[in-house]
N, C-alpha and C positions, 0 to 999 in steps of 0.2 A: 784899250790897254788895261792891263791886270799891274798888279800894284802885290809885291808881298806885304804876307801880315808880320808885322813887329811883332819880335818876342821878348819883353821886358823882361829882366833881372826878377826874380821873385819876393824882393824886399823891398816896400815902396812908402817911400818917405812922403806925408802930406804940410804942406804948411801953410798956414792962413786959409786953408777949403784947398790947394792947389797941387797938385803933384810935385816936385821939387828935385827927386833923385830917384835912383833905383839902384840896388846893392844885392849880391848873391852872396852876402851874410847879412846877418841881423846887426851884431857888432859895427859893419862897415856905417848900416844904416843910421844906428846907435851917435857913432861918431859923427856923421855928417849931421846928422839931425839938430834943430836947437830948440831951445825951451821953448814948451809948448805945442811941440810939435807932436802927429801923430806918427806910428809904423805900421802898418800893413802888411803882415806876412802871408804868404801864400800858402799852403800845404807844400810838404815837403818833409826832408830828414835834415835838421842842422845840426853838427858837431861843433861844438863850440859853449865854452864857456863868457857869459853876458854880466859887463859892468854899467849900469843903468847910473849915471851920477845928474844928470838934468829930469826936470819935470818934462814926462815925456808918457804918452798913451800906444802900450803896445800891444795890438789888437792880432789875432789870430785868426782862423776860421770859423772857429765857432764863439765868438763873442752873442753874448745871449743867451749860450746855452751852457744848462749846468755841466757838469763835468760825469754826471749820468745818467745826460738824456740820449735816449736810444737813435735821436734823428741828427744825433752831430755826424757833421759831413769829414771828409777825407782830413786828418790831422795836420796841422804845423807841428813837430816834432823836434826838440830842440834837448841833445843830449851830451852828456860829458863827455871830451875828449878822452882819446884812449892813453894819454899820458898819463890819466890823472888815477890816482887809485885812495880808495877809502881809511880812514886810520877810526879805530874806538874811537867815541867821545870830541872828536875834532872838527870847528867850523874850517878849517882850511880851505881843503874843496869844495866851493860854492860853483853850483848850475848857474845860479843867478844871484847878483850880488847888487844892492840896490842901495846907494846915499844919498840921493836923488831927490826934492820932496815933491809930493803931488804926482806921483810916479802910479799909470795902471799898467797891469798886466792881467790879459784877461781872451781867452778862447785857444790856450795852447795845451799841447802835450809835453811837461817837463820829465825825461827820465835819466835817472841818476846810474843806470847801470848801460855802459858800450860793450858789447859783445868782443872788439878786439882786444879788452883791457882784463887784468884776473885781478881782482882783491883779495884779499884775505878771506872775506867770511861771506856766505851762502845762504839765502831763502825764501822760500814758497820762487823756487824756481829762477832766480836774480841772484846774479854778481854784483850788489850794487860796489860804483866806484867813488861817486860822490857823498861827500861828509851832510851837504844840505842840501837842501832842492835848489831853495830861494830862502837867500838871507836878507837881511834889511838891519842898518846902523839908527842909532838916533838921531839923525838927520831925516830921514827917510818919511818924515811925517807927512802924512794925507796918502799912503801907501793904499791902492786898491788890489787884492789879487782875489779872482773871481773869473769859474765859467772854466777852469783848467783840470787837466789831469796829471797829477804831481807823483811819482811813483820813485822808486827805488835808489833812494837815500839812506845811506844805511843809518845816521844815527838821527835826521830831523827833514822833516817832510816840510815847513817855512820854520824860521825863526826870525822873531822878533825881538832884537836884544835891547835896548833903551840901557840911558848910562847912570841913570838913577835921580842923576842933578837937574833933570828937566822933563817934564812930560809930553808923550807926542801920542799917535793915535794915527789906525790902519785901521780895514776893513780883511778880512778872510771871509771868501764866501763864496758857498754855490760851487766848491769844489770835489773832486774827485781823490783823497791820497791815500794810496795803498802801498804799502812793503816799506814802511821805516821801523825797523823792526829792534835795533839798539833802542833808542831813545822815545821817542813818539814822531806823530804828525804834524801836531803843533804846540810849537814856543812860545808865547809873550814874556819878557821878563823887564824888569829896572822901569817902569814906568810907563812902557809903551804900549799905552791901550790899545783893544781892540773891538769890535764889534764882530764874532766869529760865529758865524749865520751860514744852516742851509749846508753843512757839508756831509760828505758820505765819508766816514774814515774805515779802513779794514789793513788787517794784520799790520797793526802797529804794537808797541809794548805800551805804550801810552795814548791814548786819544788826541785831550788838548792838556796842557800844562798851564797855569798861571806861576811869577813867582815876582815876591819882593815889588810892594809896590805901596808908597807910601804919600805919593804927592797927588793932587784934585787932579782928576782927567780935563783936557780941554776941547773946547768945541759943545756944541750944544748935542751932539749924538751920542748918547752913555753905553760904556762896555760892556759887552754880554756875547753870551755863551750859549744858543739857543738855535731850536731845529735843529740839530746836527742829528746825522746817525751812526753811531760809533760802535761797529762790531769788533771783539775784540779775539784773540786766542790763544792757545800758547805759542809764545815765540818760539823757533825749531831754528838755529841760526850754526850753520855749520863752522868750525873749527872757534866757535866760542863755548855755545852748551843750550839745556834748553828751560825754558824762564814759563812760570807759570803763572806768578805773581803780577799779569799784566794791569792795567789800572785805565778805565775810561776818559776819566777828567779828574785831572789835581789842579783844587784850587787853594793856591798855599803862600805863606805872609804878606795878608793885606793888613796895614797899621798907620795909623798917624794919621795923614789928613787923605788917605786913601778914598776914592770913590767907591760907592757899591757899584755891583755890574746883577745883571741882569741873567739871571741861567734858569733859561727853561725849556721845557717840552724838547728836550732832548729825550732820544734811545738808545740805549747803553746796552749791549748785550755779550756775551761771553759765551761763545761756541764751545768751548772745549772745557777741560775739566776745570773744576773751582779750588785750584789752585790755593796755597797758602797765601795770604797777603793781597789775591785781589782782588780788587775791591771795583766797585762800579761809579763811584764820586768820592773824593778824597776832598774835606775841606780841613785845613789847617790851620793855625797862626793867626787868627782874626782877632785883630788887636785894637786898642783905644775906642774910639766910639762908632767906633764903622756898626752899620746896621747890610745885613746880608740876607736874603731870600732866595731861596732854591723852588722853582715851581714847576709840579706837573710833567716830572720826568719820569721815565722807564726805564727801570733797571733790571735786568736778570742774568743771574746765571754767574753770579761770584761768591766769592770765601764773606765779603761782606757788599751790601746793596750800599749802604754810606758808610765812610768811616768819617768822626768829627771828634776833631784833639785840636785844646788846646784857641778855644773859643771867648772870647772877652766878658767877662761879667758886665761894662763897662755899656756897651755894643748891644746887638745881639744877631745872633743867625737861627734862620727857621725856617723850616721843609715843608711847605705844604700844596698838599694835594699831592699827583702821580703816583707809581705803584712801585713796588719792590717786591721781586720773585724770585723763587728759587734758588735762595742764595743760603748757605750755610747762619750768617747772622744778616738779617734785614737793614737794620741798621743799630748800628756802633757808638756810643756814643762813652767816651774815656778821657780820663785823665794821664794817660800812659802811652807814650809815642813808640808805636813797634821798629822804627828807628835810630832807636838810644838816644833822643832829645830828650828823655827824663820826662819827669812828671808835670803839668800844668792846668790848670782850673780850665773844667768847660763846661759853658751854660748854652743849654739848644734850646728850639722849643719846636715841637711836630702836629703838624694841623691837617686834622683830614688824609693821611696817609692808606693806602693800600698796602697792606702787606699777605702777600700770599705765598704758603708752603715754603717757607723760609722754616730751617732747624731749628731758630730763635730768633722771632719776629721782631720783639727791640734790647739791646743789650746796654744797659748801663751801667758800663763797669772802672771804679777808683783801684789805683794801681798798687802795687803790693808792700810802698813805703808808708802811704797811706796821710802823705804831705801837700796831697791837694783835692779838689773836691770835681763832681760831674754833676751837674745836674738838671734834668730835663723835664720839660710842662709839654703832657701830649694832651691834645685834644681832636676828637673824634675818629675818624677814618677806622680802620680795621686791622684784624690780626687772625689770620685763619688756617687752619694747618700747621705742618712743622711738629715739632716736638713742647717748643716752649714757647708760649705768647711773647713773657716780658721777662726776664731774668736783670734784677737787680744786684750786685755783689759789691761790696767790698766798705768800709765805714763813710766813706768820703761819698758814695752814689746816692742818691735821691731822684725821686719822681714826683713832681707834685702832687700831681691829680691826673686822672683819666679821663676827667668831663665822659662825653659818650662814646669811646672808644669799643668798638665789640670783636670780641675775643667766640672764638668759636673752631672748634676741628682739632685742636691739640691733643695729641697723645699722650703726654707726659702732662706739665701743667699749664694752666694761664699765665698764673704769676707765680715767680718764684725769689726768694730773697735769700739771701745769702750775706752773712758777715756784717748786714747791714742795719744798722736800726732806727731809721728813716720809716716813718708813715707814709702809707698812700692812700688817701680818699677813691674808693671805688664804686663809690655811692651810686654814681649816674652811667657807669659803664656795663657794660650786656656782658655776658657768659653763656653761651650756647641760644641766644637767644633773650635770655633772661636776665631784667635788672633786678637788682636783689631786693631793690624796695617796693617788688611786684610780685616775687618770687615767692611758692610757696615754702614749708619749712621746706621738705625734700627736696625742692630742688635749691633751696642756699646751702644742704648741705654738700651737695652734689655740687656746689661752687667753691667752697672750703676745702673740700677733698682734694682740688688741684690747685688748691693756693699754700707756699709755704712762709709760714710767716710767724709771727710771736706766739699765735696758735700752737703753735708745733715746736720750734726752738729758742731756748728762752736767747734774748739778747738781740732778737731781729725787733724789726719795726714791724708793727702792726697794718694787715692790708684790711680796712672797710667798707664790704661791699653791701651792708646795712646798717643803717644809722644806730647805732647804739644796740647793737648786735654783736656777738661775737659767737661763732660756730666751734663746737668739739667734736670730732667724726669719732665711729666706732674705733677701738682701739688706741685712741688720743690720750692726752692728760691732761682730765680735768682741771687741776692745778695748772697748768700753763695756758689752758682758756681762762679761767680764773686769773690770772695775771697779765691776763692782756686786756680786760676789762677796764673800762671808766666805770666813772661814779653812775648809779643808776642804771648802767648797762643791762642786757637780758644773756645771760650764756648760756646759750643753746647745747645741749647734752643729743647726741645721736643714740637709738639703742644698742645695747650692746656690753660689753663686759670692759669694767674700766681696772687698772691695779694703783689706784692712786691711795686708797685707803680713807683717812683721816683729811680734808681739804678744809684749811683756817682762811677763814673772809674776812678781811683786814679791809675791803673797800666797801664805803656808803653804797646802801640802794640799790643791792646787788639783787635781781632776779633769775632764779635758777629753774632753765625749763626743758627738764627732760623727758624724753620719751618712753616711754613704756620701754619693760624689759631693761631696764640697765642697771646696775651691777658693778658692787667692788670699789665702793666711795661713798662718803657721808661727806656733811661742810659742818664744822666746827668753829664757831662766831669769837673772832677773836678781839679788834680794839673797835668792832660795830657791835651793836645791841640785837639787831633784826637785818631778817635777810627774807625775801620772797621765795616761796619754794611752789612752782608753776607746772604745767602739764601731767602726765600720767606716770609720770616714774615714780617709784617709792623710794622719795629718797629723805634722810634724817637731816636733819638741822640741829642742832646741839650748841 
């Protein structure tokens, strides 16, 4: 006798190791199901929107695999009813909506656009109709989502909302999400940590978002932001307009008894043009005593590789190691929020960075009321190409020191200062190669020539790329090297025709060494008695 095969329901409820139901939705499954229980979906197309409110494990086909591995088998597919249609800015429409704690999801296809449904707004080929993919409340704590592919949400690919008065903590990871093109991919906000690992993001306006988070993470697993790969582009979003200002990762007001998180060895990249405004990591608002590290990330292909406003004297945050390329400014570093937050103190500091063919490898610039201050400690890594190594501007900006920073490929200059009269020690830092306290004279003068600094206008901070050296290039004024001198200093005279005239030495100890053939200056000893007059120039001392 033959015997038919049973064809189960495609939804299969486990409980305790046991089979327990079988449901031809998820939802149904959902419902029958009780805490702790697992779901078991089969491949398939589900239409339906999913309220996950118990601890519940809801496993797909491809649990295991990331959401862009080439060997995931035939999809669970799980998409918005065609009622439902997308609004700007709104969580209303949720794919998946999770209160739940202890809640995974993990091996599915989430997509947020139903072909029988019309939205409003259109891109890279999707109607989407849903507001989020997968949302999650402050309740939702111990939330896993991993191993899916999350697409076409118009304004957020998961969010994470936390309500601020309590701290809770998800996982995001190992996913796939493309086409949330309002808003971004991913949300965490009001306190509800993450640990956001291992994801592939493309055409979103945003990557990952942090915001407002002020109370200790709980759990012994600390937040972070790391491995991800976040292409980005310009958004082309029909019947709204199109956004070039997309932005990789904002991480923005951490304060109070805030936890550090952990962001590294992510890749940030910008396929399309470099758009005003964006930027490849945005850190913001880091407040009270929070200490914050950025490591060994990859940026290219934005208007800025970091922007950092608005960083705690108190605290501190610092970049170090990874690379930043091709980006109009490398990285950013200001007192002045392109936002209209107004003006606020920020202290960086940069270690070992990569900077390559950026237009202006670091920018540190105090804003135009000049009510707050910026200022940044780089030490080592590089600055290569582009037009401007390091451009300093404004009263309130400062650099400390360059330690071994090397500068090399610049078109225009190394360093350049502006407005600014802040010193920087460049003592230990290279210039094409060359530290200046190894350098012969021709070649520190060939480091002066693309340095602009109290050398050149009076009122800037003096940039020292030799110990008690200060360089005049041909056509300079002697006078204004002459006043950027210390006591005992040597002012180096390039050859060349000067129109300074009459030059009065008011500072002890002054050694004066110029070169052959120079012309159109004498020094005239005014509240000093004696001056050294050194190298091969004929010059008068009086």
């Amino acid at each position: 006798a033959s015997f038919p095969t049973l064809a189960y329901p495609p939804v299969q409820v486990v409980s305790s190791g046991n089979p327990s139901g079988y449901f031809t939705t998820i939802q149904a499954g959902i419902n029958f199901a009780t805490a702790g229980d697992t779901i078991n979906v089969s491949s398939g197309t589900y239409v339906e929107a999913l309220t996950v409110a118990k601890t519940l494990t809801l496993n797909g086909p491809n649990v295991g695999k990331s959401g862009t591995d080439a060997t995931r088998v035939a999809e669970a597919i799980v998409r918005i009813p065609s009622s439902t249609t997308a609004t700007y800015g709104s969580i209303t429409n949720k794919l998946v909506n999770v209160t739940g704690t202890n809640v995974s999801i993990k091996g599915f296809t989430f997509d947020g656009d139903n072909s029988a449904a019309t939205s409003t707004y259109s891109a890279n080929g999707a109607n989407p109709d849903a507001d989020v993919a997968i949302y999650a409340s402050a309740t939702a704590n111990g939330l896993l989502i991993s191993n899916n592919i999350i697409k076409n949400a118009l304004n957020w690919g998961v969010r994470l909302d936390g309500i601020g008065s309590t701290s809770v903590f998800g996982e995001i990871s190992n996913n796939l999400l493309d086409n949330h093109v309002e808003f971004g991919a991913v949300k965490v906000d009001g306190n509800f940590y993450a640990k956001i690992d291992g994801n592939t993001i493309t055409n979103s306006f945003m990557g990952v978002e942090t915001n407002n988070f002020n109370l200790a993470a709980i759990g012994a697993v600390l937040p972070s932001i790391s491995n991800n790969v976040i292409t980005m582009k310009t958004s082309v979003i029909t019947n709204d307009g199109i956004y070039t200002e997309v932005i990789g990762i904002v991480f923005n007001l951490h304060y109070q008894s805030a936890t550090s998180w952990t962001i590294e060895n992510n890749t940030v990249t910008n396929t399309s043009i470099r758009g005003a405004n964006s930027c490849g990591i945005d850190v913001w608002q880091q407040q009270g005593t929070l200490s914050q590290t950025l490591s060994s990330n990859t940026v290219t292909g934005f208007d800025m590789g970091y922007r950092l406003w608005n960083c705690s004297t108190s605290g501190s945050v610092s970049i170090n190691g990874g690379t930043v390329s091709d980006c109009a400014t490398g990285v950013l570093a200001t007192s002045t929020d392109a936002v209209t937050f107004g003006e606020a103190t920020t202290v960086v500091a940069l270690s070992n960075v990569v900077l390559t063919n950026n237009t202006t490898g670091i920018s540190v610039t105090d804003g135009p009321d000049n009510t707050k201050s910026v200022a940044v400690a780089i030490s080592g890594g590089s600055i290569s190409g582009g037009t401007t190594g390091l451009s300093v501007s404004g009263s309130g900006a400062s650099v400390s020191s360059l330690a071994t920073t090397a500068f090399s490929g610049q078109s225009g200059n190394y360093i350049t200062l502006a407005a600014s009269a802040a010193n920087i020690d460049a003592t230990t830092a290279t210039f094409g190669g060359n530290a200046g306290s190894a350098a012969t004279l021709a070649e520190n003068f060939a480091i002066a020539a693309k340095v602009t600094d109290k050398s050149d206008t009076a009122g800037l901070g003096r940039v020292t790329v030799k110990a008690t050296n200060v360089y005049v290039n041909t056509g300079g004024s002697v006078a204004l090297g002459l006043a950027a001198a210390s006591a005992s200093d040597t002012v180096n005279v390039q050859a060349g025709l000067y129109t300074d005239g009459a030059v009065t030495v008011n500072t002890a100890g002054i050694t004066a060494n110029s070169e052959a053939l120079v012309s159109g200056f004498s020094f005239v000893l005014g509240s000093v008695d004696s001056m050294t007059l050194a190298g091969a120039g004929n010059v008068n001392a009086d």
